[in-house]
N, C-alpha and C positions, 0 to 999 in steps of 0.2 A: 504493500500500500504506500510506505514512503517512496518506494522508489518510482513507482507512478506519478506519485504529487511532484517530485521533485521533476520527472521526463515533462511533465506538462507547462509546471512553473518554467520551465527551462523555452518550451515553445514558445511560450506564450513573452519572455521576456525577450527573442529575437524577433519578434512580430512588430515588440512596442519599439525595441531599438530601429527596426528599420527603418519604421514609421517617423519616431522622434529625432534619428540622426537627420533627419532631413526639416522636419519641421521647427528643430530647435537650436540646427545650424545659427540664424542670426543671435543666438545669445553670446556667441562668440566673437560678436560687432560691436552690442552693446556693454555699455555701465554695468554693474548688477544688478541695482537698483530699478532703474526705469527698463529691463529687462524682465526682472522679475515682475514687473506691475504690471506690463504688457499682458505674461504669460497667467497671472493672476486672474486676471477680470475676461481674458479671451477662457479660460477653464469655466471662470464662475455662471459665463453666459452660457457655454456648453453642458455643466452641468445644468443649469437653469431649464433648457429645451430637452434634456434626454428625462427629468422630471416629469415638463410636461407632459411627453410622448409617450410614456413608459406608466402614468398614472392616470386613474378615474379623476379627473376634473371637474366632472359633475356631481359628482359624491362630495368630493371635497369643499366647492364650491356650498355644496345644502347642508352639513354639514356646520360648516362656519358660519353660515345665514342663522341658524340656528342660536348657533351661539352668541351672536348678536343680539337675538333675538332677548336669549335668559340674562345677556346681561343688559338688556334695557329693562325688563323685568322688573330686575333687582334696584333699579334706579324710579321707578315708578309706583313699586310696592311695596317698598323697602320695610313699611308699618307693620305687613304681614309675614308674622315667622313661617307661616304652613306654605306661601308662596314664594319664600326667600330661599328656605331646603330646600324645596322642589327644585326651584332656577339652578341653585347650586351642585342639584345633583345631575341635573340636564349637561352641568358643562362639563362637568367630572366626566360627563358618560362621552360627552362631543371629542373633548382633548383626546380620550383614549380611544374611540374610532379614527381621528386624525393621525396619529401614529400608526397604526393599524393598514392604512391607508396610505401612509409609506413607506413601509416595510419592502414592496414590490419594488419601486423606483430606486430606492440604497441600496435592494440587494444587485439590483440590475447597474447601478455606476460602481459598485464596491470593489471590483477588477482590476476596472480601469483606470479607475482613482489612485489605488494601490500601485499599479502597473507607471502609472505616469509620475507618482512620487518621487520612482526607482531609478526613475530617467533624469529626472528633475536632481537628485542625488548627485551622481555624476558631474554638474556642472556645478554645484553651489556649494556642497558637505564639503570641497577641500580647493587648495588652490593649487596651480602647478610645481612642478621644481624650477626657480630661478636659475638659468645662469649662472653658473661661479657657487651655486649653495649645494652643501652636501646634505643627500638625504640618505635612509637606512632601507634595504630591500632583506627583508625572512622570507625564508623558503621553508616552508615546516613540512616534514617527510613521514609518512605514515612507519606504523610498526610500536614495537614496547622499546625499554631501554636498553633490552639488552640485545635485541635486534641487529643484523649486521649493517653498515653503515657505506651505503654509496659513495660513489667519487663524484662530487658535485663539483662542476665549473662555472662560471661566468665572464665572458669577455667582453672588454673593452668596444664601445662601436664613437662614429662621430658624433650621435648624443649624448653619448658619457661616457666619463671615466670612470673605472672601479680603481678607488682608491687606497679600499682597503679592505680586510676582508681575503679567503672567507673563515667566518669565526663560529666552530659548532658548538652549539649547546645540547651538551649530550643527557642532559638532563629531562628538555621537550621536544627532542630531536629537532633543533632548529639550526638550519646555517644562513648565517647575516655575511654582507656584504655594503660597502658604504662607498654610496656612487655620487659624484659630480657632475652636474648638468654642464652640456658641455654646446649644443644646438637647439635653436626652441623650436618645437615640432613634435609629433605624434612619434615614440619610437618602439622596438621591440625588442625587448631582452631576451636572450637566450641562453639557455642555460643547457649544458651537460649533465645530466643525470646516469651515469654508465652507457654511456653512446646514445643515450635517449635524447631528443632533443626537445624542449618543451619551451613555450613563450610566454611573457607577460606584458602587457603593453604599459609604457610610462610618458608621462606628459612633462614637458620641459619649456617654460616660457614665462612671461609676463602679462597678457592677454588671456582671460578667461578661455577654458579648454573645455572637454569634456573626458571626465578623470575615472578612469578604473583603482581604486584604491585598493583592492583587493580580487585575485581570479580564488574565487571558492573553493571549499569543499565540499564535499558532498553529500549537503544537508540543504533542507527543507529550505528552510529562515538562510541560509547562509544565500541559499541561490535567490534570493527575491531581494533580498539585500544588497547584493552586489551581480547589479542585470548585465554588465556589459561584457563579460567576458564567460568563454563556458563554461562549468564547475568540472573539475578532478572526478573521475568516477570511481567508485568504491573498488580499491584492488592495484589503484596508480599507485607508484614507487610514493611522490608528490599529494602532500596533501593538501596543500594552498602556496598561496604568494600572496603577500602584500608589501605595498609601499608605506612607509609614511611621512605620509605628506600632512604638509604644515596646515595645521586648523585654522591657523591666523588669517580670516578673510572678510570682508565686507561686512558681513554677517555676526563680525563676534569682536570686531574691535571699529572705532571712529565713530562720528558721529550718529550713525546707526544704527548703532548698537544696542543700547537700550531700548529703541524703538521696537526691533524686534525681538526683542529676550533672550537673546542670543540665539536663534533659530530660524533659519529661512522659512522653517513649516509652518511655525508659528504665523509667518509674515504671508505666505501662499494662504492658509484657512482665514486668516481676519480679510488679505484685499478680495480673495474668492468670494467670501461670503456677502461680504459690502455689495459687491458687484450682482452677484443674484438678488437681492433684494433689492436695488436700484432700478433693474431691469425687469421684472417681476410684469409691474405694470404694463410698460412699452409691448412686452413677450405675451402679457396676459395668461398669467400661470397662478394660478392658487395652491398653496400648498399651508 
């Protein structure tokens, strides 16, 4: 059963990437900010119509008339306890049909929403590797500790230099490596694992990218986590790669910061939601 969930998250995360490597190319032109605000309210209108489309609106609509209804009620009968319960149990019953009544539409955007976070991940959770800055690359290698220990390499390309490294930790079977960005561009590491040849891709620049921070292992949560690259499948010498890349980004330091709590997500669900509500009327969507 995991291993289904994971073949399917796994489909379904090259569908979004295709999709997105294309649709979300211009973030990499833009600011973060007026990037992200774009990408914000153009989601929240889309969420907004698959709502509609996806939900009884007539229901919802009588519904809510309804509850208009009890609560003018309650403003004109207020004297009477027998007519103020009643109003009040009328809305009790309306809110929880209205939810009820959503159920359908959330479970129907809950994919995609999810699926487009993943993507959205990629560009914003981290920044590239500068020029001139050294960052840290683990290769964590499946097996216990007493397990025998591959000949792992890594060399040098005109993106980077391997500086230093590599350094195993026989403890979580991890071998590190500490690389210098050397070209800013899209590159691909390569690594020897007993003749094996296996890749990671790494971003090196000053300009907003779209970042693999991590090629998975082969779990559930790990693959919807990290959509961009395909996960290790159970039985590989290799059990992940990650980079780490510096958290210091738009999002978590400067004037922005506080604005959004330190979280791009944060920043996506408030302009999202602003924007579905704003548009509501214009779209004519009750919910």
């Amino acid at each position: 059963m995991n291993d289904a969930a994971i073949h399917v998250t796994e489909l379904l995360n090259q569908i979004a990437s295709a999709v997105c490597r294309f649709l979300l190319a211009p973030l990499g032109l833009l600011p973060e900010i007026p990037g992200a605000l774009i990408v914000a309210v153009l989601t929240g209108i889309l969420m907004l119509l698959a709502f509609k489309y996806t939900s009884n609106q007539n229901a919802i609509k009588s519904v809510r008339n309804g509850i208009k209804a009890e609560l003018l009620a309650l403003s004109l009968f207020k004297e009477s306890v027998a007519v103020s319960l009643g109003s009040q149990q009328r809305i009790i019953t309306g809110a929880v049909k209205l939810m009820l009544l959503s159920l359908l539409p959330i479970s129907v955007m809950a994919i995609p929403v999810t699926l487009l976070l993943g993507q959205l991940s990629l560009w914003w959770e981290a920044r590239p590797v500068r020029i001139g800055e050294d960052v840290v690359v683990t290769l964590s290698l499946n097996g216990t500790v007493r397990s025998e220990w591959p000949k792992v390499e890594l060399a040098s390309t005109p993106g980077f230099e391997v500086t230093g490294g590599p350094f195993r930790i026989r403890s979580r079977r991890e071998v590190c490596w500490e690389l210098q960005g050397r070209t800013a561009g899209g590159h691909h590491m390569v690594f020897d694992v007993d003749g094996r040849k296996i890749e990671k891709d790494i971003a090196v620049g000053d300009s907003p990218m779209r970042i693999s921070i991590r090629r998975p292992e082969w779990n559930w949560f790990e693959v919807l986590l990290h959509p961009a690259e395909t996960p290790f499948v159970a039985g590989d010498p290799v059990k992940s790669i990650a980079v780490q890349y510096s958290g210091d980004t738009v999002w978590t330091t400067g004037r922005y910061s506080s604005f959004v709590f330190h979280s791009w997500i944060v920043f996506w669900f408030l302009i999202s939601t602003i924007a579905a509500f704003c548009f509501r009327g214009v779209l004519k969507v009750s919910f």
